[in-house]
C-alpha positions, 0 to 999 in steps of 0.5 A: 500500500502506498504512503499517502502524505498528510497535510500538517500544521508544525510547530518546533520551539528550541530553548536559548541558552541551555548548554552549561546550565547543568543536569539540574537546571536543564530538567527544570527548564525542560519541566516549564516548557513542557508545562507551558506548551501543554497549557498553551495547546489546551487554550488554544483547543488543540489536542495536546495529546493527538499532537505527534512529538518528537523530543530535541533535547532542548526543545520539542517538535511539533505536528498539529492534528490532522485538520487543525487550523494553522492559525490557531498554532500562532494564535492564542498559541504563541500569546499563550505560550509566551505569557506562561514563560514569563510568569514562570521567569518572574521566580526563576533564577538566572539558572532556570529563566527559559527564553525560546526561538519558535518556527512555524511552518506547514506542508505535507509530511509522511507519517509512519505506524509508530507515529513518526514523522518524516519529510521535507518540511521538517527540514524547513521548520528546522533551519528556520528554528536555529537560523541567524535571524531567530538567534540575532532577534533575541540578542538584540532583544534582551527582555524578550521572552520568545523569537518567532520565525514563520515560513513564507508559506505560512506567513500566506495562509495566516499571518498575511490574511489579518485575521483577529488577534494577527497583525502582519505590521508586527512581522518583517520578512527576513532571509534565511540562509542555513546549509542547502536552505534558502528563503524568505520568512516573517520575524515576530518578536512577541510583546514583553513586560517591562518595569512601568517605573523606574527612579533615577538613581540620583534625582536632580534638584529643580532650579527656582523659576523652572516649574517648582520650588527649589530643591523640589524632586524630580520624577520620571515615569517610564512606560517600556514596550519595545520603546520608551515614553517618557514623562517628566513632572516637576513640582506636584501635580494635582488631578481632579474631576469637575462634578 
């Protein structure tokens, strides 16, 4: 009987930073992962355990469900996904923090008795996983929790579309270069948390004339996405409500 291929949704996610972490450390951050994708696939109403998964060491494999919708692997999945992994880093030790690149991609794959999985998009989905691109995007973004990196195909059939809860503003096209692999694909770094606040560590005194009193403090609120606004207030300010 001849192999018939099956259409797949496919997910990969690979851990930043986990060689010289130690035994110890590298189960704790397998444990969050593997926690957080479980919850992420519940909330994104994908079958966790019809998924077919394949272990990286560091990371997991991913192939959807026969028909399941590859939207729902970008989202709420990556939402999802990447909000447990900041909540898990909030009370992680500079050992157990977990940041991720993440690949996306799509196609028809062969699928053996035992459930393996084989074919070429598994080759696409891991040379976007471990591309320059994917580890650049998270060194140059320090407080990011995840990079994503989808494939031109599926950037198509889902990013492109707009459908709710995807902006394609938030991805920029980018060049993948890895071995025998060459091709466009979408980069998105997921929002992150930053301090809403922060002092200066030494406040200037006001000179008299410039808003406030002399020797009156100096505030500065800071409000941190993946730029900064800043609002300066000298002296106090008072806000009120006409009845």
């Amino acid at each position: 009987m001849e192999d018939v291929p099956e259409y797949r949704a496919l997910l990969a996610v690979d851990i930043a930073g986990s060689a010289g972490r130690g035994d110890v450390a590298l189960r704790q951050i397998r444990d969050a992962l593997g926690t957080a994708l479980r919850e992420a696939f519940a909330r994104s109403g994908i079958d966790w355990g019809a998924c077919l998964r394949h272990d990286l060491g560091d990371g997991v494999r991913v192939a959807a469900p026969a028909g399941t919708p590859k939207t729902r692997l970008l989202h709420p999945l990556v939402h999802e996904l990447t909000a447990r992994l900041r909540a898990h880093n909030r009370l992680a030790g500079p050992l157990t923090q977990v940041r991720v690149r993440i690949a996306l991609h799509a196609g028809d794959v062969y699928v053996g008795p035992d459930g393996t999985v084989v074919g070429r998009p598994l080759e696409v989905l891991a040379r976007l996983l471990d591309s320059v691109p994917a580890h650049a995007a998270l060194e140059r973004e320090p407080g990011a929790t995840a990079a994503l990196l989808v494939s031109r195909h599926f950037h198509e059939d889902t990013v492109h579309q707009g459908r709710p809860g995807i902006d394609p503003g938030a991805f920029r096209r980018v060049a993948v270069r890895e071995k025998e692999f060459s091709a466009d694909a979408w980069l998105h770094v997921p929002a992150y948390e930053a301090p809403a606040y922060a002092a200066e560590p030494s406040p200037e005194p006001v000179r008299a004339g410039e808003g406030g009193a002399a020797g009156a403090p100096r505030m500065i609120n800071k409000a941190s996405g993946h730029g900064a606004v800043y609002a300066v207030q000298n002296g106090t300010m008072n806000i009120g409500q006409k009845g």
